[in-house]
C-alpha positions as CSV (number, residue, x, y, z in Angstrom):
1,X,14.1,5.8,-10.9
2,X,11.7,8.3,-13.2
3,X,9.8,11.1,-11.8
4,X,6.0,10.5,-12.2
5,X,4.4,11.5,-15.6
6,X,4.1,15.4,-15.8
7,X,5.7,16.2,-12.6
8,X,5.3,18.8,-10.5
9,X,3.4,21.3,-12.7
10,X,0.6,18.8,-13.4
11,X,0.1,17.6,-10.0
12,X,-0.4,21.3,-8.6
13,X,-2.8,21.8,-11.6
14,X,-4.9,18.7,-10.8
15,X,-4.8,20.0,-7.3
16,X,-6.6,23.4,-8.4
17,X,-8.9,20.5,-10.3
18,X,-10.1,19.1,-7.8
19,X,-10.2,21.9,-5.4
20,X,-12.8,24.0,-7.7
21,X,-15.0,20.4,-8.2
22,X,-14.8,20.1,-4.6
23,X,-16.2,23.6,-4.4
24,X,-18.8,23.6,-6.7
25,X,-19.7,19.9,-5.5
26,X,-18.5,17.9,-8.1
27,X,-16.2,15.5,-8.9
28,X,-17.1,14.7,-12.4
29,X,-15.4,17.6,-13.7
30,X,-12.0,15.9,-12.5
31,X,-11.9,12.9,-15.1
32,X,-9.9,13.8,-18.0
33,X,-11.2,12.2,-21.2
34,X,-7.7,10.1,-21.8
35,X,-9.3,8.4,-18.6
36,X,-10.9,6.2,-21.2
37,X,-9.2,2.6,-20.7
38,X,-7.8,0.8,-23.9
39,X,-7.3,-2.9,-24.4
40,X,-3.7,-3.9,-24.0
41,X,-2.8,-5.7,-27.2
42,X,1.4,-7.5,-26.0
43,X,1.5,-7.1,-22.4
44,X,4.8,-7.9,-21.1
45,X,5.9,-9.4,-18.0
46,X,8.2,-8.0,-15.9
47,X,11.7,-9.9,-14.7
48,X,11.8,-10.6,-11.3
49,X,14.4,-9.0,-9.9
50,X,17.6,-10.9,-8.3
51,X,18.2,-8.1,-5.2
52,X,14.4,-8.9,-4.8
53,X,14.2,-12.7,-5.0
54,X,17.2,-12.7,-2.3
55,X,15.4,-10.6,-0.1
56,X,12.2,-12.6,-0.3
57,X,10.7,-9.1,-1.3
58,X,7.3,-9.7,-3.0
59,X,3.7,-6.8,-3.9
60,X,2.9,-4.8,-6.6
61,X,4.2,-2.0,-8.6
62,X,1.5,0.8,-9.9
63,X,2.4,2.6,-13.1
64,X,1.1,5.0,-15.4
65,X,1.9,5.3,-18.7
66,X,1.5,7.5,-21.3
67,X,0.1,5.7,-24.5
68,X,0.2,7.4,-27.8
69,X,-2.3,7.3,-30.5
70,X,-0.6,4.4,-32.4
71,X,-0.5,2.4,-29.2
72,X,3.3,2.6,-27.8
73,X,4.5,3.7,-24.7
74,X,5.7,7.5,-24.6
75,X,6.6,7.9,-21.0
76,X,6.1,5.8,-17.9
77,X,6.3,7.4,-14.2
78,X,6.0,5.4,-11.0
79,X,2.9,5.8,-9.1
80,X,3.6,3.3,-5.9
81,X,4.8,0.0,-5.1
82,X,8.2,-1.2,-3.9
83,X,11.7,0.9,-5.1
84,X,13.3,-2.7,-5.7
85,X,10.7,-3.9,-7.9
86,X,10.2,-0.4,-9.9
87,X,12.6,-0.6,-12.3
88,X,11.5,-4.0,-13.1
89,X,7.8,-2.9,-13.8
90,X,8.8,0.3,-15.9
91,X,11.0,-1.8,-18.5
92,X,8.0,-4.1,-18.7
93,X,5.5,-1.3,-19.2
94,X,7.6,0.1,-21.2
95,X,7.5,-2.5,-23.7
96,X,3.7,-3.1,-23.6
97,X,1.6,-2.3,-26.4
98,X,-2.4,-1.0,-26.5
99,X,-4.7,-1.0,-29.0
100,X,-4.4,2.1,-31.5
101,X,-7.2,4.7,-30.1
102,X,-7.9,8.5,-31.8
103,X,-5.4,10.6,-29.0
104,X,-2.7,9.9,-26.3
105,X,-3.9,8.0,-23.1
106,X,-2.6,8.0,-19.4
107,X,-3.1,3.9,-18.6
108,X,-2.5,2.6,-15.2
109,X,-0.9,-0.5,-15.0
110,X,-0.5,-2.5,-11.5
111,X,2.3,-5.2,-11.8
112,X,2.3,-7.9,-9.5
113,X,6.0,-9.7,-8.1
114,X,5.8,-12.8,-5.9
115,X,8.8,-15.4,-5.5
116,X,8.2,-18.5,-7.2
């Protein structure tokens, strides 16, 4: 399983973020302008997985990912969801592509799993 996009370092500096908006009562300042949402152009979807079909496991998997100008997936980290079903939705996101945009983007992506 992957650490989360930026790891430590860029938690603890969203942290001060927040903290000084908080402060100076705003929260406005906290949005970071890669917030802006682009149109995924091949969305893949993710293979259940067997361990999780046996189990009866089903719920969702939140991701981010880190989308680069040309539209392809740089890095993914796992954001939440079920451990069995992670690796799952990070190959999938992982082979998503967005619409080409001017910079980089952080996209969140929440991937669904139910038994069929």
């Amino acid at each position: 399983m992957e650490a989360t996009v930026g790891g430590p370092m860029r938690l603890r500096r969203w942290v001060l973020l927040l903290a000084f908006c908080a402060a100076h009562g705003t929260v406005a300042c906290a949005q970071d302008s890669a917030d802006v949402h682009r149109k995924m152009v091949n969305r893949v979807v993710p293979a259940y997985p067997g361990l999780a079909q046996k189990m009866g496991i089903s719920g969702s998997v939140k991701i981010e990912a880190v989308v680069a100008a040309n539209g392809t997936v740089k890095s993914t980290g796992i954001l939440g969801g079920h451990p069995v079903l992670a690796q799952a939705g990070l190959d999938a996101v992982r082979r998503c592509k967005w619409e080409p945009a001017q910079h980089e983007t952080h996209e969140i992506v929440v991937l669904n799993f139910h038994p069929e």
